[in-house]
mmCIF file as gemmi writes it, N, C-alpha and C atoms, coordinates in Angstrom:
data_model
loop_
_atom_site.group_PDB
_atom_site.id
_atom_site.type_symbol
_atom_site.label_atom_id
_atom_site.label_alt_id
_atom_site.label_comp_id
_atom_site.label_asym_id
_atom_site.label_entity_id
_atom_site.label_seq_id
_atom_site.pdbx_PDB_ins_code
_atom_site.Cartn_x
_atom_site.Cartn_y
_atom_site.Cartn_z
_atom_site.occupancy
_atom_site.B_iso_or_equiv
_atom_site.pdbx_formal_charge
_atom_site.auth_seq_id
_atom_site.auth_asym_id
_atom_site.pdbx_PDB_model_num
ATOM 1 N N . UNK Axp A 1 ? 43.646 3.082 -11.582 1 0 ? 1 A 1
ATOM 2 C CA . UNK Axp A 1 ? 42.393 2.855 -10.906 1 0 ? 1 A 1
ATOM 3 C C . UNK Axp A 1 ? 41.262 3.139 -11.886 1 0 ? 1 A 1
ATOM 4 N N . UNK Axp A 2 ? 40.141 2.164 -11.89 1 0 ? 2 A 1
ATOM 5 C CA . UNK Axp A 2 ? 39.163 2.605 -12.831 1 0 ? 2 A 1
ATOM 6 C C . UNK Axp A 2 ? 37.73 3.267 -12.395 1 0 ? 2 A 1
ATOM 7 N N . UNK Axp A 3 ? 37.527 4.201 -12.742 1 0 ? 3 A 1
ATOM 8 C CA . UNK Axp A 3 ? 36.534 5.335 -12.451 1 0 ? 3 A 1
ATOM 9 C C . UNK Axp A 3 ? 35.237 4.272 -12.619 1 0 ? 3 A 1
ATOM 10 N N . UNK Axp A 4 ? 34.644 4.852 -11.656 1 0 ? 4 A 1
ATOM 11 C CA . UNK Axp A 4 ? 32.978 4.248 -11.714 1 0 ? 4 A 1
ATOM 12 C C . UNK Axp A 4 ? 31.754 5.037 -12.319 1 0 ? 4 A 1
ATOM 13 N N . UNK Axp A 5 ? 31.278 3.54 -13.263 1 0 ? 5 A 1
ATOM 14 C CA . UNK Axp A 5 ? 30.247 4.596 -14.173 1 0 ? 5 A 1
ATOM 15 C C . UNK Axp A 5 ? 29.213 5.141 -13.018 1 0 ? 5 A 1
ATOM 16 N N . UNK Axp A 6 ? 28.537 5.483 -13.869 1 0 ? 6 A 1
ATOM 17 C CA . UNK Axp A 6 ? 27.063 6.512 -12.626 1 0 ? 6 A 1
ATOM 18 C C . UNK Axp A 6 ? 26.093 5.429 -13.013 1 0 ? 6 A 1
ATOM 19 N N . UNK Axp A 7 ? 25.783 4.99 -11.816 1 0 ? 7 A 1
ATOM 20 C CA . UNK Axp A 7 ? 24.438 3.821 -12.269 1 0 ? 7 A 1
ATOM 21 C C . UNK Axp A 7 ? 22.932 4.463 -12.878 1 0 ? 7 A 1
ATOM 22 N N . UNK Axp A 8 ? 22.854 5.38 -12.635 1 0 ? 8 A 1
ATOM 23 C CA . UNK Axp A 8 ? 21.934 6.433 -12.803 1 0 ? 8 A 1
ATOM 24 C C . UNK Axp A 8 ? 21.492 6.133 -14.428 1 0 ? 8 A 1
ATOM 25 N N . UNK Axp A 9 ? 20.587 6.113 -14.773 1 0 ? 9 A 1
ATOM 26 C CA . UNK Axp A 9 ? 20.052 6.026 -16.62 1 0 ? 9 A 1
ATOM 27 C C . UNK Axp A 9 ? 20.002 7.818 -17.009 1 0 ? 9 A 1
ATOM 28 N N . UNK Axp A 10 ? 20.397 8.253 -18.016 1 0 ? 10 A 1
ATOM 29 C CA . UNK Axp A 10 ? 20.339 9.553 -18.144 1 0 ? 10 A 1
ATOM 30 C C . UNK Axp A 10 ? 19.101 9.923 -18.338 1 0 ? 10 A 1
ATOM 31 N N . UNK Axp A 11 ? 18.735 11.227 -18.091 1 0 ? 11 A 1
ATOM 32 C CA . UNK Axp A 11 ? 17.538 12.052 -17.568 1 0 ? 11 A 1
ATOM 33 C C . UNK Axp A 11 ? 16.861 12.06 -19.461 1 0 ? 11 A 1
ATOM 34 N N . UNK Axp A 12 ? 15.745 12.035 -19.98 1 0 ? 12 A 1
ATOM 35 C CA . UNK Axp A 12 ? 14.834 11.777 -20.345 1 0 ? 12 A 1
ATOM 36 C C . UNK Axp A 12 ? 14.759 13.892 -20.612 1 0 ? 12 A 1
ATOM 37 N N . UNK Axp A 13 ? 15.069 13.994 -22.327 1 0 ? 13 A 1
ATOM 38 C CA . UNK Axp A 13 ? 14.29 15.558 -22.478 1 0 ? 13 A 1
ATOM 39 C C . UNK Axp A 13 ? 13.208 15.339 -22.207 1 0 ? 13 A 1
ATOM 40 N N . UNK Axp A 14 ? 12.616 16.487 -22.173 1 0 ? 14 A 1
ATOM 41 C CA . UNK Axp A 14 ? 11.143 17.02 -21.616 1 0 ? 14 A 1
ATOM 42 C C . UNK Axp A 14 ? 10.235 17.295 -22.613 1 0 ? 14 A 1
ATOM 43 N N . UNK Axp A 15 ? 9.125 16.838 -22.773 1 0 ? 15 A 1
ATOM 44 C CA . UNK Axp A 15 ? 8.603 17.073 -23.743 1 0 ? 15 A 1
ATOM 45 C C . UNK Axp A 15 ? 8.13 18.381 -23.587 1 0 ? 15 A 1
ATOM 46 N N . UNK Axp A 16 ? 7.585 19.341 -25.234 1 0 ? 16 A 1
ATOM 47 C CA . UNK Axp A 16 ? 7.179 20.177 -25.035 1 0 ? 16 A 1
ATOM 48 C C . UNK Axp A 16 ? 5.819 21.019 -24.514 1 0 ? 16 A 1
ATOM 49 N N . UNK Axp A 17 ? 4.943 19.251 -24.101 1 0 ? 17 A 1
ATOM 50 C CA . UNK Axp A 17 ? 3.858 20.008 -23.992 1 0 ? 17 A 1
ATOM 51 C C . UNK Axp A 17 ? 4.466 19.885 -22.08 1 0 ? 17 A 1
ATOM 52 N N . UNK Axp A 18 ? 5.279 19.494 -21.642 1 0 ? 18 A 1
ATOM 53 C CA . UNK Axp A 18 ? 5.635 20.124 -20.114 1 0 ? 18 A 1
ATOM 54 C C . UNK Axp A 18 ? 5.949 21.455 -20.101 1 0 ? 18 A 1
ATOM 55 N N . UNK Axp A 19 ? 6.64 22.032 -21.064 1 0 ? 19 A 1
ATOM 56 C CA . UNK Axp A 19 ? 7.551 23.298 -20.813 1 0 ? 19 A 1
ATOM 57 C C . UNK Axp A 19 ? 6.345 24.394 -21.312 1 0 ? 19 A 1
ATOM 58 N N . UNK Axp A 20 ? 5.705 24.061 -22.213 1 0 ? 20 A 1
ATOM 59 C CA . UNK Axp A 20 ? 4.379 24.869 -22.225 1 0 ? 20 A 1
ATOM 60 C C . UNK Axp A 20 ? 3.141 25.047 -21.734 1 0 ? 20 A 1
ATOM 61 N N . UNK Axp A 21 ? 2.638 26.545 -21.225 1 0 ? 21 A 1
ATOM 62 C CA . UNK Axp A 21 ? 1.655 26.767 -20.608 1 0 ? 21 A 1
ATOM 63 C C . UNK Axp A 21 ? 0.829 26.012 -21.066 1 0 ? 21 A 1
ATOM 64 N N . UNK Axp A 22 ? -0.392 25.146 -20.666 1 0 ? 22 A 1
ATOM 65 C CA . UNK Axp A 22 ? -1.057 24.799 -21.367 1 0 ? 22 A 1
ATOM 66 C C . UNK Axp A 22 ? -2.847 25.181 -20.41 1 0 ? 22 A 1
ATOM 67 N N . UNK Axp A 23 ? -2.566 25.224 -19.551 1 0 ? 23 A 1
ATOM 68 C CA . UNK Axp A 23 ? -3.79 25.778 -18.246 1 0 ? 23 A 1
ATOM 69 C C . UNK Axp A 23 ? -4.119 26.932 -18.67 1 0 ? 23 A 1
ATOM 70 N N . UNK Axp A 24 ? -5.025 27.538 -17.58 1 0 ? 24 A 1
ATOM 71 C CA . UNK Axp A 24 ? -5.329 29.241 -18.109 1 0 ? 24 A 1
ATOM 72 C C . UNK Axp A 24 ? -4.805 29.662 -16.75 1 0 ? 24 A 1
ATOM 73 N N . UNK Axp A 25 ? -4.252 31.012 -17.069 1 0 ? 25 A 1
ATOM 74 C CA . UNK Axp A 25 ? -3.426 31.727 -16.31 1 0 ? 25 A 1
ATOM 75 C C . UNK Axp A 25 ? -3.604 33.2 -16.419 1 0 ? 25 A 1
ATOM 76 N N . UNK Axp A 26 ? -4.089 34.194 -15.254 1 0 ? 26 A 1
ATOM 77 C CA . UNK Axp A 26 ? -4.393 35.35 -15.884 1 0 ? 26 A 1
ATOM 78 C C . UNK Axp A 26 ? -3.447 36.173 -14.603 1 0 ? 26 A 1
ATOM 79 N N . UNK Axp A 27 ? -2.83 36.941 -15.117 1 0 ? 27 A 1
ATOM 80 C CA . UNK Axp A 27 ? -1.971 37.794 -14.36 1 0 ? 27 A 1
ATOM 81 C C . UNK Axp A 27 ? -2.381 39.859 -14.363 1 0 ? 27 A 1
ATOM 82 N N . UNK Axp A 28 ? -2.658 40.35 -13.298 1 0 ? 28 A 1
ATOM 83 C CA . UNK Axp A 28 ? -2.998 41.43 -13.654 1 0 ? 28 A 1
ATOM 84 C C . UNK Axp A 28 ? -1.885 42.66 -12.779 1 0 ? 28 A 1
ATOM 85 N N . UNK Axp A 29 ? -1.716 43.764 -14.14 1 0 ? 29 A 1
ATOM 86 C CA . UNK Axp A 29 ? 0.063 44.191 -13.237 1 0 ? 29 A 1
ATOM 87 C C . UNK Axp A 29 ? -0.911 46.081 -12.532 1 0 ? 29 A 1
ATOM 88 N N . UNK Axp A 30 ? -1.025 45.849 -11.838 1 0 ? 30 A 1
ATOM 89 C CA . UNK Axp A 30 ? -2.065 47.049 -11.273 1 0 ? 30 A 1
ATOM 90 C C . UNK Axp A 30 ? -2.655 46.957 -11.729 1 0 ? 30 A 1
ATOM 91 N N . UNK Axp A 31 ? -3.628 48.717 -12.46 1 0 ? 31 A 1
ATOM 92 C CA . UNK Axp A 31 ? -5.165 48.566 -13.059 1 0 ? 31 A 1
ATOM 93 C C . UNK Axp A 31 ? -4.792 49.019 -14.346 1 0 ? 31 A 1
ATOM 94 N N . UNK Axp A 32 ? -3.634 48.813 -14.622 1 0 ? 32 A 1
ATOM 95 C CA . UNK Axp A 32 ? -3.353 49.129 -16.438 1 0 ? 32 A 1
ATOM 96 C C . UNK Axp A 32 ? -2.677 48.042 -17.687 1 0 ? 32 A 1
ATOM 97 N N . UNK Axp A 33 ? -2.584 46.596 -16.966 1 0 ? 33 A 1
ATOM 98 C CA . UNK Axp A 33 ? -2.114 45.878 -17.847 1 0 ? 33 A 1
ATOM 99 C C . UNK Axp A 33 ? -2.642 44.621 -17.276 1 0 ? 33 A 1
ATOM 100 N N . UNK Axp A 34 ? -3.108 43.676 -18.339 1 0 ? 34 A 1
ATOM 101 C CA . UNK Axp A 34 ? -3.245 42.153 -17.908 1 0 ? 34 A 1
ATOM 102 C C . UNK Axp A 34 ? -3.249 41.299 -19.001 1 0 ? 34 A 1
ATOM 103 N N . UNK Axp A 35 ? -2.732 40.23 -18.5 1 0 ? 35 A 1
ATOM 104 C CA . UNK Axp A 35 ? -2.098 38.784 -19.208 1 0 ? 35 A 1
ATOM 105 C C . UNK Axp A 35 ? -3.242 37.367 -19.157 1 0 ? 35 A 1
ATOM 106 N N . UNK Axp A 36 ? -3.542 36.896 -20.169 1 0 ? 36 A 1
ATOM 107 C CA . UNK Axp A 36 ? -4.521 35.957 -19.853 1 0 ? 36 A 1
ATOM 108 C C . UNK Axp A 36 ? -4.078 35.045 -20.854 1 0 ? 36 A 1
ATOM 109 N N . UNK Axp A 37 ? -3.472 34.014 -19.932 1 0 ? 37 A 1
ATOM 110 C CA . UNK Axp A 37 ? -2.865 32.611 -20.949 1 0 ? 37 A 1
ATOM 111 C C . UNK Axp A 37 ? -4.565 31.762 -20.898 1 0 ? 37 A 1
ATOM 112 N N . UNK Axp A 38 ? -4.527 31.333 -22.193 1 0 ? 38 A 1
ATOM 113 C CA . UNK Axp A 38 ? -5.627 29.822 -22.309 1 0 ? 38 A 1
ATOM 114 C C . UNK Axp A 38 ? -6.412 30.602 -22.809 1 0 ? 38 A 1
ATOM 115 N N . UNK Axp A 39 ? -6.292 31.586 -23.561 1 0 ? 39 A 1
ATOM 116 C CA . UNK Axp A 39 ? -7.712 32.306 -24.293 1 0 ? 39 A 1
ATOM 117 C C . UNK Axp A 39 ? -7.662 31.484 -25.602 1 0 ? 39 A 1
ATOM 118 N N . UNK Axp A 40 ? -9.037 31.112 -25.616 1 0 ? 40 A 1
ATOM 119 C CA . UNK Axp A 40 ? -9.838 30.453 -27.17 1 0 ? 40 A 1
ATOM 120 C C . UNK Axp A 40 ? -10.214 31.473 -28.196 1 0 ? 40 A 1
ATOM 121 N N . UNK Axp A 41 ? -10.358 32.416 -27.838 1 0 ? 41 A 1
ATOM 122 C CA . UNK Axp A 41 ? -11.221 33.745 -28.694 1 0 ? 41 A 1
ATOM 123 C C . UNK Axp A 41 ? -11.632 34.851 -28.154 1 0 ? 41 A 1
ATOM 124 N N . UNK Axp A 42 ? -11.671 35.83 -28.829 1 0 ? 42 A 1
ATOM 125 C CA . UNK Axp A 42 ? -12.379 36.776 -27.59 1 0 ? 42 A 1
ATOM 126 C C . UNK Axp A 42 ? -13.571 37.263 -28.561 1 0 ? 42 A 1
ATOM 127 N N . UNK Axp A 43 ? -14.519 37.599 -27.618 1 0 ? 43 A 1
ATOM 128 C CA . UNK Axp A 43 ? -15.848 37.194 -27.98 1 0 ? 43 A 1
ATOM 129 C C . UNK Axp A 43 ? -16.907 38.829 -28.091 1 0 ? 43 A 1
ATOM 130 N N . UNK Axp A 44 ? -16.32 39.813 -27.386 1 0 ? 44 A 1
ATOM 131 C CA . UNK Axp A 44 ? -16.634 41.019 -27.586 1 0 ? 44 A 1
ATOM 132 C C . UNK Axp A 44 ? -15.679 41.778 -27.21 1 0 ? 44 A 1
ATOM 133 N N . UNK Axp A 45 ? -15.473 42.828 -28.096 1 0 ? 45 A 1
ATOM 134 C CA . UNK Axp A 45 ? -14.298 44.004 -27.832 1 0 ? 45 A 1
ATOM 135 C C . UNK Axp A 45 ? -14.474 45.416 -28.085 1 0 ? 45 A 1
ATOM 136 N N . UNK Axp A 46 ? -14.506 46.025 -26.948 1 0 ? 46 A 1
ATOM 137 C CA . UNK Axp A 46 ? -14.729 47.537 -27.259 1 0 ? 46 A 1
ATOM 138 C C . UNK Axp A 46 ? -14.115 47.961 -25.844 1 0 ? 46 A 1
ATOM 139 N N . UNK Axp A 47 ? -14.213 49.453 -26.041 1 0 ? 47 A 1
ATOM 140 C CA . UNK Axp A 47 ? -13.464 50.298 -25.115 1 0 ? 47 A 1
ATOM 141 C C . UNK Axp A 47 ? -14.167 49.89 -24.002 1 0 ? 47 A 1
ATOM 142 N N . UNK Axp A 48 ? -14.895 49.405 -23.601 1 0 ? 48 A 1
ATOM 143 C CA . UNK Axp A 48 ? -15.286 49.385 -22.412 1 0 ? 48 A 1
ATOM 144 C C . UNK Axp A 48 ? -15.451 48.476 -21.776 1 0 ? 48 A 1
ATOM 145 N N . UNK Axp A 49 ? -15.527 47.129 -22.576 1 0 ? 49 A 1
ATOM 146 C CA . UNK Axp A 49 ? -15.296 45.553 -22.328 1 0 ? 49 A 1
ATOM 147 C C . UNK Axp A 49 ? -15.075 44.934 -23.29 1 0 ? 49 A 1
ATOM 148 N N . UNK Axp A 50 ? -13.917 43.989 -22.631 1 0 ? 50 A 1
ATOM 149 C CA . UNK Axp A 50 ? -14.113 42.297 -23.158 1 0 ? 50 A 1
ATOM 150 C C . UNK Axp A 50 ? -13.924 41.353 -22.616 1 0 ? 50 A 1
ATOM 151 N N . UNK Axp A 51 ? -14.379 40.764 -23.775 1 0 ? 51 A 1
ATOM 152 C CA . UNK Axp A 51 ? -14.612 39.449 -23.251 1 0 ? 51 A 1
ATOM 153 C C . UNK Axp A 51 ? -13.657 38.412 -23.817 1 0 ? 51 A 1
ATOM 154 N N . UNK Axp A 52 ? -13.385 37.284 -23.233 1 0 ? 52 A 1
ATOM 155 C CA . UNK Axp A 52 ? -12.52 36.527 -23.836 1 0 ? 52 A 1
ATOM 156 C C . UNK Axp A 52 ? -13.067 35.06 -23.308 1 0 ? 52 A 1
ATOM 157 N N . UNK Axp A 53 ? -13.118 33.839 -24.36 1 0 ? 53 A 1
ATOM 158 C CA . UNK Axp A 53 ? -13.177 32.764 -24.012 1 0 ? 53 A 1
ATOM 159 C C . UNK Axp A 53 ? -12.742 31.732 -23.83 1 0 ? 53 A 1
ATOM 160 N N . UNK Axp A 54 ? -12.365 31.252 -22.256 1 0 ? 54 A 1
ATOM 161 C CA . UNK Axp A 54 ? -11.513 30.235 -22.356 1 0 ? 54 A 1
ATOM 162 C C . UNK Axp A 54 ? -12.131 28.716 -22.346 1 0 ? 54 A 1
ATOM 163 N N . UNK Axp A 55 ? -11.358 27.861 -21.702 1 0 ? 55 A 1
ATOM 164 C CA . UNK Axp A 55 ? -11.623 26.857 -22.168 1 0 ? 55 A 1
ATOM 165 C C . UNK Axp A 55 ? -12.885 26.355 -21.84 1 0 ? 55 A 1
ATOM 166 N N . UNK Axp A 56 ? -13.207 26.387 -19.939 1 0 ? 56 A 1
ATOM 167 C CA . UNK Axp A 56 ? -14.536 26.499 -19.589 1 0 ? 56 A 1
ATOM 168 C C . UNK Axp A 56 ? -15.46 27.456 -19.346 1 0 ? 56 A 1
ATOM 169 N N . UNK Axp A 57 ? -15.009 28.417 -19.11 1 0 ? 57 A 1
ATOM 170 C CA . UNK Axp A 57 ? -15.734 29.58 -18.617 1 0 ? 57 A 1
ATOM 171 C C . UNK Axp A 57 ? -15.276 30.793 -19.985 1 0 ? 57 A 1
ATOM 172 N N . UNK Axp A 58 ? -16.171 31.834 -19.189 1 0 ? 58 A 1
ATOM 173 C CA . UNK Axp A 58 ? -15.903 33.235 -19.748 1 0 ? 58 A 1
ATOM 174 C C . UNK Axp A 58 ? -15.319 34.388 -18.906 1 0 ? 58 A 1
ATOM 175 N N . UNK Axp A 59 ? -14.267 35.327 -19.26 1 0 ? 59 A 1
ATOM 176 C CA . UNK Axp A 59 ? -14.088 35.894 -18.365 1 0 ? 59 A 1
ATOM 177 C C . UNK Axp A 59 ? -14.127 37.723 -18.615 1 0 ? 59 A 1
ATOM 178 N N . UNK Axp A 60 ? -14.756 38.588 -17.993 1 0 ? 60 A 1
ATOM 179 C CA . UNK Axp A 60 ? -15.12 39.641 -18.728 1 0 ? 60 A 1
ATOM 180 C C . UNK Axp A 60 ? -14.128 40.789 -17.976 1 0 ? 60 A 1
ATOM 181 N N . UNK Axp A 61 ? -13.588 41.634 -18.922 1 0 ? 61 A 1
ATOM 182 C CA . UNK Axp A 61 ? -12.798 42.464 -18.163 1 0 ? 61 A 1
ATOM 183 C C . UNK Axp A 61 ? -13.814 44 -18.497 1 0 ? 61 A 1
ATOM 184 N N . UNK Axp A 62 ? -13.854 44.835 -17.363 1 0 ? 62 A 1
ATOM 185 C CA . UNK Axp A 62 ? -14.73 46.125 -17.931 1 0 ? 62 A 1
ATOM 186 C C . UNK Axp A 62 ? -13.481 47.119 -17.47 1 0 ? 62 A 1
ATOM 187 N N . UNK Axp A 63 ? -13.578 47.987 -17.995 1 0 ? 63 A 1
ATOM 188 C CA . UNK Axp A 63 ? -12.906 49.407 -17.458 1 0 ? 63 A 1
ATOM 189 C C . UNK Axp A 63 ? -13.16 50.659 -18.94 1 0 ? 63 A 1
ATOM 190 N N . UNK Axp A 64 ? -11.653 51.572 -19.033 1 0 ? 64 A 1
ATOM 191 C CA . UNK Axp A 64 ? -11.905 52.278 -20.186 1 0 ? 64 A 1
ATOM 192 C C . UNK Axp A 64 ? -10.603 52.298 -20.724 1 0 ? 64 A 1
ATOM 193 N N . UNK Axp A 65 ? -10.601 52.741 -22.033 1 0 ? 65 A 1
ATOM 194 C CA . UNK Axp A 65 ? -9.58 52.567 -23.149 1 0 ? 65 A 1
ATOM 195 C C . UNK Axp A 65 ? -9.146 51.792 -23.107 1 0 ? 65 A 1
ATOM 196 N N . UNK Axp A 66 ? -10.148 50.12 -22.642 1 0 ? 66 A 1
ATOM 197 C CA . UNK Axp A 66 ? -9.152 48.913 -23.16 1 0 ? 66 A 1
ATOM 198 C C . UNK Axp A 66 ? -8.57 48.664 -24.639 1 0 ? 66 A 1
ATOM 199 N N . UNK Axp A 67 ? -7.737 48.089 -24.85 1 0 ? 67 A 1
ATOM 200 C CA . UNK Axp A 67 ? -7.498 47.45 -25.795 1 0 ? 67 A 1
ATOM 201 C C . UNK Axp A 67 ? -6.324 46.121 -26.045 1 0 ? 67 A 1
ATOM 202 N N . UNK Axp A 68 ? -6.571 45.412 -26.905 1 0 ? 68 A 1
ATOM 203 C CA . UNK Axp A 68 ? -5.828 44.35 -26.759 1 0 ? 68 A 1
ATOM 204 C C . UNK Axp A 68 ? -4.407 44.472 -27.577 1 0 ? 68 A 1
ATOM 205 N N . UNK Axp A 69 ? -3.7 44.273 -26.829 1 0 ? 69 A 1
ATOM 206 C CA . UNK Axp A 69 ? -1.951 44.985 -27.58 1 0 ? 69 A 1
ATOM 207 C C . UNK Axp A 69 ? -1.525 43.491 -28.266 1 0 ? 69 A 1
ATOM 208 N N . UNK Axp A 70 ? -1.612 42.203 -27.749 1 0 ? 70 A 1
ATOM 209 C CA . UNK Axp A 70 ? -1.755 40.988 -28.693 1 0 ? 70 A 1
ATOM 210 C C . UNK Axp A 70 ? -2.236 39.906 -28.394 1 0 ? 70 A 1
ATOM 211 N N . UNK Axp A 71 ? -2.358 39.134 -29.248 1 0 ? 71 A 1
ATOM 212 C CA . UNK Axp A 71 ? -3.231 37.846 -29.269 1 0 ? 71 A 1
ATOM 213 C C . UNK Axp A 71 ? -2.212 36.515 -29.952 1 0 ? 71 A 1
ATOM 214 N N . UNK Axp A 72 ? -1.531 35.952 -29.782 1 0 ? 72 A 1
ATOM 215 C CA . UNK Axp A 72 ? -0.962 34.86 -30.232 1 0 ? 72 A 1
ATOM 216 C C . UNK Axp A 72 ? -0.624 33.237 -28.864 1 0 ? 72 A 1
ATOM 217 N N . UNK Axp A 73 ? -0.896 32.488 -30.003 1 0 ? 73 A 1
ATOM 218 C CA . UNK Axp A 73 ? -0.738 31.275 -28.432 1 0 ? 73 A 1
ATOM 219 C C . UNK Axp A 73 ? -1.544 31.036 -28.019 1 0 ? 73 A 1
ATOM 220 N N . UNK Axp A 74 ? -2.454 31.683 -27.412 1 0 ? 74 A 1
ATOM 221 C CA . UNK Axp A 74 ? -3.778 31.408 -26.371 1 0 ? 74 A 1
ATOM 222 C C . UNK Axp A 74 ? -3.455 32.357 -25.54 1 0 ? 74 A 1
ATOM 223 N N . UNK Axp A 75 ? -2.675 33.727 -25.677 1 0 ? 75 A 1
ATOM 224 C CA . UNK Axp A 75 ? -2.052 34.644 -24.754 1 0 ? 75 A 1
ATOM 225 C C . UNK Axp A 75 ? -2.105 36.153 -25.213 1 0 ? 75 A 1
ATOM 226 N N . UNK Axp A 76 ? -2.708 36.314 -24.181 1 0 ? 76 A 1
ATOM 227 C CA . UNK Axp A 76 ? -3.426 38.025 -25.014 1 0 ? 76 A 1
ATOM 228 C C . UNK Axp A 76 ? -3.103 39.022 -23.723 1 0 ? 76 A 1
ATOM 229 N N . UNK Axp A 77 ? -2.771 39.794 -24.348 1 0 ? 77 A 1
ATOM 230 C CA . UNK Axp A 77 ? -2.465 40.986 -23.125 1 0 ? 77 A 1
ATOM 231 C C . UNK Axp A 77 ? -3.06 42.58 -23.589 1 0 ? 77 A 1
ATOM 232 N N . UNK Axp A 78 ? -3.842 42.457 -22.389 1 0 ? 78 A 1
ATOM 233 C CA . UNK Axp A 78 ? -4.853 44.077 -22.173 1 0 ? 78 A 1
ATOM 234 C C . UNK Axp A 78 ? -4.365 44.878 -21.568 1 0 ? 78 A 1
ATOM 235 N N . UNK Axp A 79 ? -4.529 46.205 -22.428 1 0 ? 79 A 1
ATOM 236 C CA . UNK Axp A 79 ? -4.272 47.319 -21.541 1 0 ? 79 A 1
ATOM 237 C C . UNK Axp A 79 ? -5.409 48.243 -21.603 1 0 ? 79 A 1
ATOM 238 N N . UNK Axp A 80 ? -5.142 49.302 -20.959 1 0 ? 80 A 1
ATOM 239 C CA . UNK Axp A 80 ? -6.541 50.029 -20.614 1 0 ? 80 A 1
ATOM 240 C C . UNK Axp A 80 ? -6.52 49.998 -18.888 1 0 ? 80 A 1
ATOM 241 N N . UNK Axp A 81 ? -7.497 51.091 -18.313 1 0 ? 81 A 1
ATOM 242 C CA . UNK Axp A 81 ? -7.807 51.198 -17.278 1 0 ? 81 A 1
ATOM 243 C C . UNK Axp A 81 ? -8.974 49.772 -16.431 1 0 ? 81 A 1
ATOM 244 N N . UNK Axp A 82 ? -8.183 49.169 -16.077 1 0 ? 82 A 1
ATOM 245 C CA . UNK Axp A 82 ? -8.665 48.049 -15.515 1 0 ? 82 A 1
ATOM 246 C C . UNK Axp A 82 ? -9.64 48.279 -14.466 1 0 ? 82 A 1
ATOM 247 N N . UNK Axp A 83 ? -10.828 47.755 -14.334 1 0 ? 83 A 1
ATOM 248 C CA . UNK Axp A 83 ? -11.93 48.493 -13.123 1 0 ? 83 A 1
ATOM 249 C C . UNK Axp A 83 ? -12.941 47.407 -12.573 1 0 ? 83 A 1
ATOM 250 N N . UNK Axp A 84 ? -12.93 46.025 -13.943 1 0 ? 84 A 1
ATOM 251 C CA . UNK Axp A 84 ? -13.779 44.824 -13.234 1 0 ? 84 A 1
ATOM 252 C C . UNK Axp A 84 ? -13.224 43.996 -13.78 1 0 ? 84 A 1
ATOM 253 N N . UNK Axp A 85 ? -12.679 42.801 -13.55 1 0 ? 85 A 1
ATOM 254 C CA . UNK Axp A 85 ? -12.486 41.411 -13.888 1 0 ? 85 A 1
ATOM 255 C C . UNK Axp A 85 ? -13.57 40.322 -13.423 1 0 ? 85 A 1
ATOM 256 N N . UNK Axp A 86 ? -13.984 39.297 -14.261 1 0 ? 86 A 1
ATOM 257 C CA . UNK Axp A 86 ? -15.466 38.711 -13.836 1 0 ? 86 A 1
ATOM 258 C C . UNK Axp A 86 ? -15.38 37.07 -14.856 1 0 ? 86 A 1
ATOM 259 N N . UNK Axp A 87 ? -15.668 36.076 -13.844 1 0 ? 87 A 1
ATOM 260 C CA . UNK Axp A 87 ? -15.815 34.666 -13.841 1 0 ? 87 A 1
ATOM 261 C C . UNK Axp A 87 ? -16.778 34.362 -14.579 1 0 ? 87 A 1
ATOM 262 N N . UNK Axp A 88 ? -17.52 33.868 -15.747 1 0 ? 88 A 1
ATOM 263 C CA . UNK Axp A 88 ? -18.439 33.656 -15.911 1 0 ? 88 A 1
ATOM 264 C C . UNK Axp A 88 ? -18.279 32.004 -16.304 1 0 ? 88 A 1
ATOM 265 N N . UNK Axp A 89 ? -19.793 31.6 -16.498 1 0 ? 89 A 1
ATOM 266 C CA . UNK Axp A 89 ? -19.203 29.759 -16.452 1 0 ? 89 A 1
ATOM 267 C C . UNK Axp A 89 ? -19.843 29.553 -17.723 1 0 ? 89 A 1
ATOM 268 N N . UNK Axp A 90 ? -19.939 30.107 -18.574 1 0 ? 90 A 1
ATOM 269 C CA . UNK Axp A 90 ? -20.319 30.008 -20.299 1 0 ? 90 A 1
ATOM 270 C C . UNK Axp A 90 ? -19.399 28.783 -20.877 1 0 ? 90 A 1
ATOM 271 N N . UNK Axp A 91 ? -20.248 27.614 -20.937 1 0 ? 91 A 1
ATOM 272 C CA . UNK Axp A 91 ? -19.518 26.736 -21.596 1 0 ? 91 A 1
ATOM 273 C C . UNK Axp A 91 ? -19.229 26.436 -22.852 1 0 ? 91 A 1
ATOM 274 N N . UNK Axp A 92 ? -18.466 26.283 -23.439 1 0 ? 92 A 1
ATOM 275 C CA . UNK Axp A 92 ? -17.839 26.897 -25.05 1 0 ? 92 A 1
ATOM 276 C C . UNK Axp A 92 ? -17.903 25.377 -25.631 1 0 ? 92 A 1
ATOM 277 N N . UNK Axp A 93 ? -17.788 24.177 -24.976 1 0 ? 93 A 1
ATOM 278 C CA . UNK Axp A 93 ? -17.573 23.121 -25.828 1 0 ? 93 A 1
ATOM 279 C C . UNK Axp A 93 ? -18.875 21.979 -25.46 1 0 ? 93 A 1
């Protein structure tokens, strides 16, 4: 008996700009750690704020002993006592 092919066309890899973040995405884990995909730069940094710029806006984090543990990708993660997160619409381009 002869087996039947699968009419189906095989599935198509994915390109990589699907599998990568490419939006901005900010995740905050209580008031001592946060994740902010789609950062362009960050624009002021000190213990007590920063700032970081994404693609349309600005977004300002305040608290104390921030600091930024890394920056690669467009993906930066803060730690420090987290106390304000803030929208600003500073257009960068």
């Amino acid at each position: 008996m002869k087996r039947q092919r699968n009419s189906s066309k095989p599935q198509a890899r994915p390109r990589l700009s699907d599998l990568l973040p490419t939006g901005e995405n900010t995740v905050l884990y209580g008031d001592r750690r946060m994740t902010v995909q789609g950062c362009r730069r960050i624009l002021l940094y000190s213990p007590t704020e920063i700032r970081l710029q994404l693609k349309r806006r600005q977004l300002v984090i305040r608290g104390n002993d921030l600091e930024c543990s890394s920056f690669a990708g467009g993906c930066v993660t803060l730690q420090g006592r987290i106390l304000q997160v803030a929208s600003e619409g500073g257009e960068a381009e």
